[in-house]
C-alpha positions in Angstrom: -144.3 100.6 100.0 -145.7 97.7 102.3 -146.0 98.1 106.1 -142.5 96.2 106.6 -141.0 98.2 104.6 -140.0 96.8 101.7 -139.7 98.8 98.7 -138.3 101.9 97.6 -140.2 105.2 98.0 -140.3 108.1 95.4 -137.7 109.5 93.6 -135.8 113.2 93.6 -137.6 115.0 91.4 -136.9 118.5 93.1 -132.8 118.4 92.9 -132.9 116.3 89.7 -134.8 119.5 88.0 -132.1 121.5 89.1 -129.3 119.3 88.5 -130.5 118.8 84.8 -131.1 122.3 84.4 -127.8 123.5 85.1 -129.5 126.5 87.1 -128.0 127.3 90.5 -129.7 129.6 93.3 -128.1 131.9 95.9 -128.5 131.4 99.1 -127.6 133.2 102.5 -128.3 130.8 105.0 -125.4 129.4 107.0 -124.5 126.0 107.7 -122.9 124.0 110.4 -120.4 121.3 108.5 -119.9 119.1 111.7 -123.8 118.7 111.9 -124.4 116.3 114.8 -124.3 112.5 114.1 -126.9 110.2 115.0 -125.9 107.2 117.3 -127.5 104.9 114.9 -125.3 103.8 112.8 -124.2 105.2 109.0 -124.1 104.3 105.9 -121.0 102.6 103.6 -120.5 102.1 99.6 -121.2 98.6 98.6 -119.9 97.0 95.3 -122.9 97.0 93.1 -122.5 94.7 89.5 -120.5 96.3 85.9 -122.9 97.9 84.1 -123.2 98.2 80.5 -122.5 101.7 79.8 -121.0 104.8 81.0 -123.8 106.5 82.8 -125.9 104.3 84.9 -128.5 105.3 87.5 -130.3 103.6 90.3 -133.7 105.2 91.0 -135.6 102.2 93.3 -134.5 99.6 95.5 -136.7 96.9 97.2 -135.7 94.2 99.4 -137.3 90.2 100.1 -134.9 89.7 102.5 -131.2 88.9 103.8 -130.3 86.9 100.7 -132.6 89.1 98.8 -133.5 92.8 97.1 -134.1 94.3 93.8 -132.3 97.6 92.7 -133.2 99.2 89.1 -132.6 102.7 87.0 -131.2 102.6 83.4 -128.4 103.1 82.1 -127.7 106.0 79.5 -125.7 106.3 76.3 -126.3 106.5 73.5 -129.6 106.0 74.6 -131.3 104.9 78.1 -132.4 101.4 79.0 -133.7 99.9 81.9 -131.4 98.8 84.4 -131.8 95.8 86.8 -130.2 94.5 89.4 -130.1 92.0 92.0 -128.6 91.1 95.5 -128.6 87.4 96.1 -127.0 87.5 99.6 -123.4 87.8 98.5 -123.5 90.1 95.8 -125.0 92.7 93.1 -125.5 91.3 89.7 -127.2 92.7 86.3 -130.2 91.0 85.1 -131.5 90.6 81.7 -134.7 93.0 81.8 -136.4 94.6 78.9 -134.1 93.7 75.8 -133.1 96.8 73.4 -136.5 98.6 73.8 -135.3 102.6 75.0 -136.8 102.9 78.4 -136.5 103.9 82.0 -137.4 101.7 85.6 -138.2 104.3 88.8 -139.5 102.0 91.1 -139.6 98.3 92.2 -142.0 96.5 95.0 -142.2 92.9 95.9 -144.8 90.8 97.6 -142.5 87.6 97.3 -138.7 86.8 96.0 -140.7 85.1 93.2 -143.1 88.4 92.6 -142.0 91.5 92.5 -142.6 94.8 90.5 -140.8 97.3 88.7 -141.9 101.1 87.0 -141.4 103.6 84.7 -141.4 104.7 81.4 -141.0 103.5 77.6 -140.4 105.0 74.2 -142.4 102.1 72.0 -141.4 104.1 68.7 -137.9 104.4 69.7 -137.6 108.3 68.9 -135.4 109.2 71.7 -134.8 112.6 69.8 -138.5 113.4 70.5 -139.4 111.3 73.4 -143.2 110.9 73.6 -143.1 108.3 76.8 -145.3 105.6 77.5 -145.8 103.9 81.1 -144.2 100.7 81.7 -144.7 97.8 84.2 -142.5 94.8 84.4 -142.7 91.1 86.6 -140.5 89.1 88.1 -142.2 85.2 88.3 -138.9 84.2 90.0 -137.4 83.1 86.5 -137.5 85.9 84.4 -138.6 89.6 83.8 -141.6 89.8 81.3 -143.7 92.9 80.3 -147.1 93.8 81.4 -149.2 95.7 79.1 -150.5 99.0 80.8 -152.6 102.0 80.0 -151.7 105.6 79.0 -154.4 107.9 79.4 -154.7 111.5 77.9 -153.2 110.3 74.4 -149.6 111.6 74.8 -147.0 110.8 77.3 -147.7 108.8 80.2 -145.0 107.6 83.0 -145.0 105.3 86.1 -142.4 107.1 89.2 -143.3 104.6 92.0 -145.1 101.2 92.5 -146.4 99.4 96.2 -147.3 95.7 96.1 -150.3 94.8 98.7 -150.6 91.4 97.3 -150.2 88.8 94.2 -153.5 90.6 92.9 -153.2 94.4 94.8 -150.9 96.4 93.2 -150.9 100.2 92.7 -148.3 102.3 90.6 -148.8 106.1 90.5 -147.3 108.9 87.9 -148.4 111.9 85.7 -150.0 111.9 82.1 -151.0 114.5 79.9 -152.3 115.3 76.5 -150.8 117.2 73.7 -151.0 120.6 74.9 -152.1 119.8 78.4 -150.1 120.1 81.8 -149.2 116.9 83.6 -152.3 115.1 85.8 -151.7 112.7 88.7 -151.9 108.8 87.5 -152.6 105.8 89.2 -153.2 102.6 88.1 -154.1 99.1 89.9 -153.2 95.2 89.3 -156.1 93.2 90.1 -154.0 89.6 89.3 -155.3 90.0 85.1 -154.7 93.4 84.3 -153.6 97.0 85.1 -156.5 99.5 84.8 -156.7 103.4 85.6 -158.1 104.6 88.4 -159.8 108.2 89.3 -157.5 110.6 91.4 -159.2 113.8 91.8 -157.0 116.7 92.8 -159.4 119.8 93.1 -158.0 123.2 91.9 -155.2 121.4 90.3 -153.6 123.2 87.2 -150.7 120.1 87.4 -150.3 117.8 89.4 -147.9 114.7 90.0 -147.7 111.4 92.0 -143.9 110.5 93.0 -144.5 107.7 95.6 -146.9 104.9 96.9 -147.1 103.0 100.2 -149.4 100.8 101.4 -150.4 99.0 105.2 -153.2 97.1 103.6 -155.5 97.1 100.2 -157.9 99.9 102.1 -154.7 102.0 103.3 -153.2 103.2 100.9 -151.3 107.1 100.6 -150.2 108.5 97.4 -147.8 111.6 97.6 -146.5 113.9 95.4 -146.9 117.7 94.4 -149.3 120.1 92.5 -149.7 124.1 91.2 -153.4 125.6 91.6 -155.6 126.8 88.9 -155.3 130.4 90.4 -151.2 130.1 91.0 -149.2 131.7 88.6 -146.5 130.0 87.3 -143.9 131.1 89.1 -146.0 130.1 92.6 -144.4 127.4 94.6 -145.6 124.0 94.4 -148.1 122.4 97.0 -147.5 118.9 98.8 -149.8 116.5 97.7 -151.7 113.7 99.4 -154.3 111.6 98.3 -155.6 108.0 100.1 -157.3 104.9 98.9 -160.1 103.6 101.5 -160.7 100.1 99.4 -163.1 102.3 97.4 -162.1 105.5 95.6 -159.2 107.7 96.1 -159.8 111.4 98.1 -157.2 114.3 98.3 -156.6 114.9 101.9 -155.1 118.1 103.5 -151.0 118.4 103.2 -148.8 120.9 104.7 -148.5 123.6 102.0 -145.9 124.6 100.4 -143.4 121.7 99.0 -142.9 118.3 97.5 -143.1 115.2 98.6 -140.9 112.6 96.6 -141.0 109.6 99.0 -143.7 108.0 101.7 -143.3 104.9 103.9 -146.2 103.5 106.2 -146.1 101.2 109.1 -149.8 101.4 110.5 -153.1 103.5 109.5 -151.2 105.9 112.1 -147.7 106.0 111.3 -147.2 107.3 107.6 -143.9 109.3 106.8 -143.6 112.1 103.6 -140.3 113.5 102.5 -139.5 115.9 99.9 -138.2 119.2 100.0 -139.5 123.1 100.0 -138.4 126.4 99.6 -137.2 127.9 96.7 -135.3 129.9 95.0 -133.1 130.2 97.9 -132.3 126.3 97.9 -134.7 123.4 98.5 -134.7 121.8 102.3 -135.2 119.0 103.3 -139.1 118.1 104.3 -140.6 115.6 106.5 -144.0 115.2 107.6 -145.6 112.4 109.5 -149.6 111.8 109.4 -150.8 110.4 112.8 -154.4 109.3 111.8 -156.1 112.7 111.7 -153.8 115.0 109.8 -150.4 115.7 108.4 -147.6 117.5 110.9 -144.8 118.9 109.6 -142.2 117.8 111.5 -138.1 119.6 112.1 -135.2 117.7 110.2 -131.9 118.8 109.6 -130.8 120.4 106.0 -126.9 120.6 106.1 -126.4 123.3 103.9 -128.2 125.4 100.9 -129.5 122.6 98.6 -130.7 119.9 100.9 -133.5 117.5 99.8 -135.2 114.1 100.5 -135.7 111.4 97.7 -137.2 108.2 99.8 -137.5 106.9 103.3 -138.1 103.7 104.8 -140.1 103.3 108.1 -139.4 100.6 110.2 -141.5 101.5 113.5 -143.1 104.3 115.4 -139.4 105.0 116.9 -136.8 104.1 114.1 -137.1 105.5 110.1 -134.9 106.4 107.5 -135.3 108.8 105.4 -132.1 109.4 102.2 -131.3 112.2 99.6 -128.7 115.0 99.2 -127.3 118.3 99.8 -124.4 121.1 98.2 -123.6 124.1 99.5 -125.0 126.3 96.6 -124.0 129.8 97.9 -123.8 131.8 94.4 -124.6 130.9 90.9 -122.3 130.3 88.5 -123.4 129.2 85.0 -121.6 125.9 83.6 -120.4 125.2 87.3 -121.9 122.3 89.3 -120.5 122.0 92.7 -120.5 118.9 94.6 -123.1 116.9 96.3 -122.8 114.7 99.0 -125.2 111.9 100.0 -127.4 112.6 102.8 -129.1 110.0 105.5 -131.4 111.6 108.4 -132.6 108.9 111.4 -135.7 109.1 113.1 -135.5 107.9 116.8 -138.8 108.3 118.2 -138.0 112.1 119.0 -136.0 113.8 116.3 -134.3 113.3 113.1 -130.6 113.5 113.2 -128.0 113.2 110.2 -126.2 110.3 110.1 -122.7 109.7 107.8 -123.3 108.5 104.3 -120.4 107.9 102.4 -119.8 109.7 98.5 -118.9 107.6 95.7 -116.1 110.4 94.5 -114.8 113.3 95.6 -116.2 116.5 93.8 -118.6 114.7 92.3 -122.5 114.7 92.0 -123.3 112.3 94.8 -127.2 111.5 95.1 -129.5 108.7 97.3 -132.3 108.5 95.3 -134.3 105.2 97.5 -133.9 103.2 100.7 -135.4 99.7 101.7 -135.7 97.6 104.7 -136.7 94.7 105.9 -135.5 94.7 109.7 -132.8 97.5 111.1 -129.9 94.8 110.6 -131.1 94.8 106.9 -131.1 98.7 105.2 -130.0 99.8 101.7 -130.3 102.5 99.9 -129.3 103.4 96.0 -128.7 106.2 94.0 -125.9 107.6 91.4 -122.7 109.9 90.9 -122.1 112.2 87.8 -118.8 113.8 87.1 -119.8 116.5 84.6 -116.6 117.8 83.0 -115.9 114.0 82.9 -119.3 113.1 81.7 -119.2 109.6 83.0 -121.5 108.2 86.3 -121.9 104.9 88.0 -124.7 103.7 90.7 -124.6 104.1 94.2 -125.6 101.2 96.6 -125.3 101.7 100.3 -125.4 99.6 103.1 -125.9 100.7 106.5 -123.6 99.5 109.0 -123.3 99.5 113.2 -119.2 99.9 112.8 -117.0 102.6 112.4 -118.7 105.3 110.8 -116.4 108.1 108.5 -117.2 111.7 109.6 -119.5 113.8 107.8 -117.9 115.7 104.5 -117.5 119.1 104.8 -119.1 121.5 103.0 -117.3 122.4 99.9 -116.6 126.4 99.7 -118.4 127.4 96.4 -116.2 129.2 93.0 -117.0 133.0 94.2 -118.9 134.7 91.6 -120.8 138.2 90.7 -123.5 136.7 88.8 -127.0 136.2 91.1 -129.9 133.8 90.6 -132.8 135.5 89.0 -134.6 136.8 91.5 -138.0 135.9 90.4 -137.2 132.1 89.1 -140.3 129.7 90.1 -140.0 126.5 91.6 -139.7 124.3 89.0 -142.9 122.8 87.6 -143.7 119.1 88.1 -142.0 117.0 85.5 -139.2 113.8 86.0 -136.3 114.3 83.8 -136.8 111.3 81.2 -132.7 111.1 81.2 -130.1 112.8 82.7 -128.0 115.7 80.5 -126.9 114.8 77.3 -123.4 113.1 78.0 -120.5 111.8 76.3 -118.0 109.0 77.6 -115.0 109.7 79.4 -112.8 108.9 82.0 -113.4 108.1 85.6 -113.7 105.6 88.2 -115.5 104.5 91.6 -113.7 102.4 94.4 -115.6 100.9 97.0 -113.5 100.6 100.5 -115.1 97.2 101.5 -113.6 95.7 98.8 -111.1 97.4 97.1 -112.7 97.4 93.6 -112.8 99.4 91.3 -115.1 100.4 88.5 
């Protein structure tokens, strides 16, 4: 992400794994359901553009302007696709992007409304019953969307999870890669204008390791956040927050805060850098922020409303005013082939503290997520996700806007099924690996009907 904000950061790798896995955890911690509200505003469901199929998803969202900003994710069944779309100042609409080809788009950046970036992942061969992925970069010229060609090291798979344009020739996109029989490495790769080429990340004592987002205040400031499992960690050892920074020069792994992930950054000066994620586990993930204030990373309090509470991106905007957007569910007991539901969840920093603010849900007992957030000034915030209905099997994106009006109250925690049946006691935090898809779906029934204008979808 640039220093005025402008892109989307990372993506929610930590609840996605346990979403996908249809694992739940216990939990004994209790929660406040009226958790205070932050005078800043909240956040209300904005019509985003008919997709093509039943299951669509918005992963990154990245903005030019008031008349301007770039959302994209795929779409899913029967197989995925990339998904774009755009805001033209009065309202979302698809774009043609990469054609038939399976794939996936994770991230977007622009330096310009007639440059901008998009990330993820490809399955060249098409064999989506054995997915081997490859990374994949798209551009925007201002006319159409065109593929770049990009490298895949370690021979195998390969994927792109977040991209941050400096300039028209300064672009970085980071990921994982691995070879055939090999653990997943970090990844980052650089446009010099020509071509995308790989460049070193050494993570020291790294059995696996993972980059999930990128931000940038200049082309010699530049973080790179995500997660890795040491050499001597078992694999049922927590994961470790990951940083790493580019000086203009060479990237160097810098001290995090331990235990946790970090799935989105945002950076408004050499001094101001913001990391979210989540920790803890297997009593429920909660939410994570750390700030790094020229010298060293601080974690910093932020509010987790309720078991399962985790950050996916934020968005700083100054030393006194950042947003940072995931999820939560009350997970209190595990109950196989039962997914409770989540609500979207929106903290505010002030300056002092981060406080939740209302974020509205897409549907009512449904799997609500905010997977990004962009900016470009406080009257211009959005944020983008997606909604799952399980037994249904159908889902549709999420695009937010944030508004100064009349904010809804915060959704109450929804009581869990009671059940007998504990967590395993000795479950690991997952290891460090985006879900390619969401679970294998069928069609059904189901819609989504935004208040501010009465559609439906």
């Amino acid at each position: 992400m640039k220093a005025n904000p402008s892109s989307l950061s990372g993506i929610s790798v930590l609840l996605a794994l346990l979403l996908s896995s249809g694992v739940l955890f216990m939990g004994s911690t209790s929660h406040n359901a009226a958790a205070q509200q932050s005078t800043a505003g909240c956040w209300r469901l904005a019509s985003g553009a008919d997709g093509p199929a039943p299951i669509e998803v918005l992963r990154g969202i990245a903005t030019t302007g008031p008349d301007g900003a770039w959302a994209v994710g795929y779409t899913d069944y029967p197989i995925s696709r990339a998904l774009i779309e755009h805001w033209n100042g009065a309202q979302w609409n698809v774009v043609p992007g990469l054609g038939p080809e399976p794939s996936q788009l994770n991230g977007v950046s622009a330096v310009s409304k007639n440059d901008v970036w998009a990330v993820g992942l490809t399955y060249p061969d098409g064999n989506i019953g054995n997915p081997v992925p490859e990374t994949l970069a798209m551009h925007w010229d201002g006319a159409k969307w065109s593929k770049a060609p990009t490298p895949n090291p370690g021979g195998y798979s390969s994927q792109l999870l977040a991209v941050s344009a400096v300039s028209a020739n300064d672009v970085w996109a980071v990921g994982t890669y691995n070879a055939i029989g090999t653990s997943a490495q970090a990844l980052a790769i650089h446009w010099d204008g020509e071509r995308w080429s790989v460049a070193q990340t050494p993570v020291s004592d790294a059995r696996t390791a993972s980059l999930l987002a990128v931000a940038a205040t200049s082309s010699k400031d530049i973080w790179a956040v995500g997660s890795y499992l040491g050499l001597q960690q078992s694999s049922f050892a927590p994961l470790q927050t990951l940083a790493l920074h580019w000086d203009g020069t060479q990237w160097t792994q810098v001290a995090g805060i331990g235990v946790g992930q970090f799935n989105g950054i945002s950076a408004t000066a050499t001094n101001d850098v913001w990391a979210v994620g989540g920790y803890g586990y297997p009593g429920g993930p909660q939410t994570l922020t750390a700030h790094w204030d020229g010298t060293g990373w601080t974690r910093v309090a932020s509010p987790s409303p309720a078991t399962v509470s985790a950050l996916s991106g934020v968005v700083a905007l100054g030393s006194g005013d950042a947003w940072a957007v995931g999820n939560y569910s009350a997970l209190e007991a595990y109950t196989p082939g039962y997914t409770p539901p989540y609500h979207t969840l929106a903290l505010h920093w002030d300056g002092k503290s981060w406080q939740q603010a209302p974020s509205e849900d897409a549907g009512a007992d449904r799997v609500n997520r905010l997977f990004g957030v962009a900016a470009t000034s406080p009257d211009n915030l959005w944020a983008v996700g997606s909604n799952f209905d399980y037994p249904d099997s159908n889902g549709t994106v999420i695009i937010e806007r944030h508004s100064d009006g009349l904010c809804p109250e915060l959704p109450p925690i929804a009581t869990p099924r009671p059940t007998s049946t504990p967590a395993p006691a000795t479950t690991a935090m997952p290891t460090v690996s985006t879900p390619l898809n969401p679970p294998a779906l069928i069609p059904g029934s189901g819609s989504r009907t935004f208040p501010e204008t009465g559609k439906t979808t």
